[in-house]
N, C-alpha and C positions, 0 to 999 in steps of 0.2 A: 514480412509486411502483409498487410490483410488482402490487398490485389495480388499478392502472388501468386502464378499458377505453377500447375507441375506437369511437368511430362516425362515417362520412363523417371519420376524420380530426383528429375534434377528440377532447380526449381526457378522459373523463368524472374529476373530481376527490371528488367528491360526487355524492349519488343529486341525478340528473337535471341537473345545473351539468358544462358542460365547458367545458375549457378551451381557449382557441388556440394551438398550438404549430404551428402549419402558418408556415410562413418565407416564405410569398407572399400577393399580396393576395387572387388568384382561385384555388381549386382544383377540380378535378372526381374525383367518387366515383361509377363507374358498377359496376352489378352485377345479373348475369342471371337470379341468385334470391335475391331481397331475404330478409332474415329480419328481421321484427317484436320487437321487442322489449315495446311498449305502454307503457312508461316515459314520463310527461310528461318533458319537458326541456326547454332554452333555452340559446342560445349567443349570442355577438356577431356574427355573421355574419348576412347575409339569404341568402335561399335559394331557389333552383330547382330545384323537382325536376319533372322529367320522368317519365310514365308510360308506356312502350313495351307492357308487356303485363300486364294481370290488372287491378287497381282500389288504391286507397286510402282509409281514411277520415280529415281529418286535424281533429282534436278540437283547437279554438284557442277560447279563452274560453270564451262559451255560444255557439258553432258549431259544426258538423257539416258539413266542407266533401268533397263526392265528387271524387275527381278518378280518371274512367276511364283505360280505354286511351287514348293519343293526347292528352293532355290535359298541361297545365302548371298549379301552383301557384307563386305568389311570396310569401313570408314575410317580413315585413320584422324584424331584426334585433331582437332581446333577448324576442321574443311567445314563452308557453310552447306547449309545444303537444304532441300525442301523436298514436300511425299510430297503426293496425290497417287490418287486409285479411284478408279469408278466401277471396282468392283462391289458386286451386292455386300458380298462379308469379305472382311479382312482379319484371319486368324495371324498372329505373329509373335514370335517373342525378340526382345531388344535383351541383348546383353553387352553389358558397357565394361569395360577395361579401363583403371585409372592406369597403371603398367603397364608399357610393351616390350614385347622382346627385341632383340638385337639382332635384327634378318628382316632383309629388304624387302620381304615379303606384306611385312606390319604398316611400311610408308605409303603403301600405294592404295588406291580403292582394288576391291577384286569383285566379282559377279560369279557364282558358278554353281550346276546343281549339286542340292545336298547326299552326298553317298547315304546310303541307310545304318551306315553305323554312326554316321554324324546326325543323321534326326534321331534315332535314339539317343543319342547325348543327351541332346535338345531339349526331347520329351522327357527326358528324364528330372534333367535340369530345373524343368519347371516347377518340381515340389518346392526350390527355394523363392518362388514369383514374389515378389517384392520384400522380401526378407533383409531388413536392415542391421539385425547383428550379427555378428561374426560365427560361422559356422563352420568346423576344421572339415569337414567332409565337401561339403561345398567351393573352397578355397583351395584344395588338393585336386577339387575334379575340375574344375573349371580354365585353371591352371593347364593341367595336364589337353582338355579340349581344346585352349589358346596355342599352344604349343604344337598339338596334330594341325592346326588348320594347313599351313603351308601343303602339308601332304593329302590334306582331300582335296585339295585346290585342281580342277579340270578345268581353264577358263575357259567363255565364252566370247570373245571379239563382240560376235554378231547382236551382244545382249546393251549395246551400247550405243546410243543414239547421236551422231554430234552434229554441233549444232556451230554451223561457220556464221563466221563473221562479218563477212561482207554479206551487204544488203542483197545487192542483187545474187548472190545464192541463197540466200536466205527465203527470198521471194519464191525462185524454185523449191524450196524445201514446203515453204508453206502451201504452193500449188499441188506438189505430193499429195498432201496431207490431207489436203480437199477434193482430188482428185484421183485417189489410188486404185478407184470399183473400176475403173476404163484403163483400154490401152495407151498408154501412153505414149507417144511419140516426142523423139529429142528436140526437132524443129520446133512443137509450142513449149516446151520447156527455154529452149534459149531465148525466144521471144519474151518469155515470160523474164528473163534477166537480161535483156536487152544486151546481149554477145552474141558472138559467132558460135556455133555448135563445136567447134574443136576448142576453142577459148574458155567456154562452159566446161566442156570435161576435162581438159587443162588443170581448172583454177578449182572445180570440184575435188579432184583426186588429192590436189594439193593439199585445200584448207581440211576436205575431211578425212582421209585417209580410205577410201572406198568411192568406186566408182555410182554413176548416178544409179544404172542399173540394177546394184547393190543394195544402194540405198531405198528403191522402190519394192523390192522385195523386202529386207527389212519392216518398211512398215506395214507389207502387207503380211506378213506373217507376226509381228505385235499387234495388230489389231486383229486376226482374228484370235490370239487369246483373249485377249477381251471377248469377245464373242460365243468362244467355248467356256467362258468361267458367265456368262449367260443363263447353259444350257437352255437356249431358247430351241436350236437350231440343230440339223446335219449337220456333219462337217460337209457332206456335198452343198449344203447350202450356205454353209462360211467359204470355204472356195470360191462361191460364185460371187458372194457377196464383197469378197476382198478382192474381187478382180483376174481370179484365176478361170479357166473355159473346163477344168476336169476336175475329179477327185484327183486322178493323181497327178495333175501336173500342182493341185495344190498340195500333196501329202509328199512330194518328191523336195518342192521347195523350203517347206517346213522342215524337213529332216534336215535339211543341209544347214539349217541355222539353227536348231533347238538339238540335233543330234537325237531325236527322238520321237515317233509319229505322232501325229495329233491324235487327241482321246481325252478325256474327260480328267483324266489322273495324269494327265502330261506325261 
């Protein structure tokens, strides 16, 4: 159809549904300045995408999953889901899977940073960028990539955003959000959901799996990668800026959730 669009290759029929016309089982869609679209969408394909440079946020049911620089998401096949990023450049490559394999690893979303023999893969991978015929070196290597992922698999918990359901935590999540450069204290949080402060961390732990404290760290160490993928700033001035009083009581917090200190190359 003449209004079709495409994305990675597949080709949209209807808002957010596309279709597969791609002629092989594996393809690869790499590109050195991604543009966002924010459209939910869903295909038959599972999905790899790679993050070489800037960030992503990828919105799949009531989740908010970060996947920085250097990082891999796995999507398994038919989940809807939506990007955004407000970073300057978004380097990335998508590689889609019509096949998966048989290990429970395939069904589930996964977030984890990319070992260095998996972004060589990667980068290597990318001589075939949108290569639509059949290529027996490509289809053996790609294959064999699909097949290591379980095993570079390191996950992250903490790279996972969730996002409850009841209104009034919701209402706290979104005062977070507004609110995270200050101390916080529990008392305006429960006010803010109109509970009891034990009631509040009760029914927090429940719907999201992390307690609030948790969760307020969380966003202050996602935002400031956003901040370092800037390079506007110190990190002594992202610390302060995210609401931390030190360098290291911000480079202590980060560690514990990225497993690795802040810096420019994450």
């Amino acid at each position: 159809m003449q209004n079709d669009r495409s994305k990675c290759g597949l080709t949209e029929q209807g808002k957010g549904i596309y279709v597969d016309l791609i002629p092989k089982d594996m393809y690869v869609w790499y590109e050195d300045n991604w543009q966002h679209d924010e459209h939910e969408h869903l295909h038959a394909r599972s999905q790899l995408t790679f993050v070489e440079e800037g960030y992503q946020y990828f919105h799949l049911d009531r989740n908010i999953y970060l996947v920085p620089k250097n990082h891999v998401i796995w999507i398994p096949s038919g989940l809807k889901h939506r990007v955004v990023s407000e970073a300057s450049q978004v380097k990335l490559m998508v590689v889609l899977f019509k096949s998966d394999l048989e290990n429970s690893f395939f069904q589930d979303i996964h977030v984890f940073p990319a070992p260095a023999v998996l972004i060589e893969m990667l980068r290597y991978a990318s001589k075939w960028n949108k290569l639509l015929t059949e290529d027996e070196e490509q289809a053996i290597f790609l294959k064999a990539l699909q097949i290591s992922l379980p095993n570079f698999c390191k996950e992250s918990n903490y790279l996972q955003i969730p996002v409850p359901g009841d209104q009034r935590l919701l209402s706290v999540c979104n005062y977070i959000n507004n609110h995270y450069t200050i101390n916080l204290k529990i008392e305006e949080l429960a006010a803010q959901s109109t509970l009891s402060i034990r009631t509040l961390q009760r029914l927090f732990k429940k719907e999201t799996g992390i307690t609030l404290k948790k969760y307020i760290q969380l966003i202050r160490v996602l935002k400031s990668i956003e901040l370092i993928d800037t390079k506007q700033h110190t990190l002594s001035e992202i610390g302060f800026m995210v609401g931390y009083k030190s360098l290291a009581a911000f480079t202590a917090s980060y560690y514990s959730i990225m497993l690795n200190h802040p810096n420019r190359k994450y």
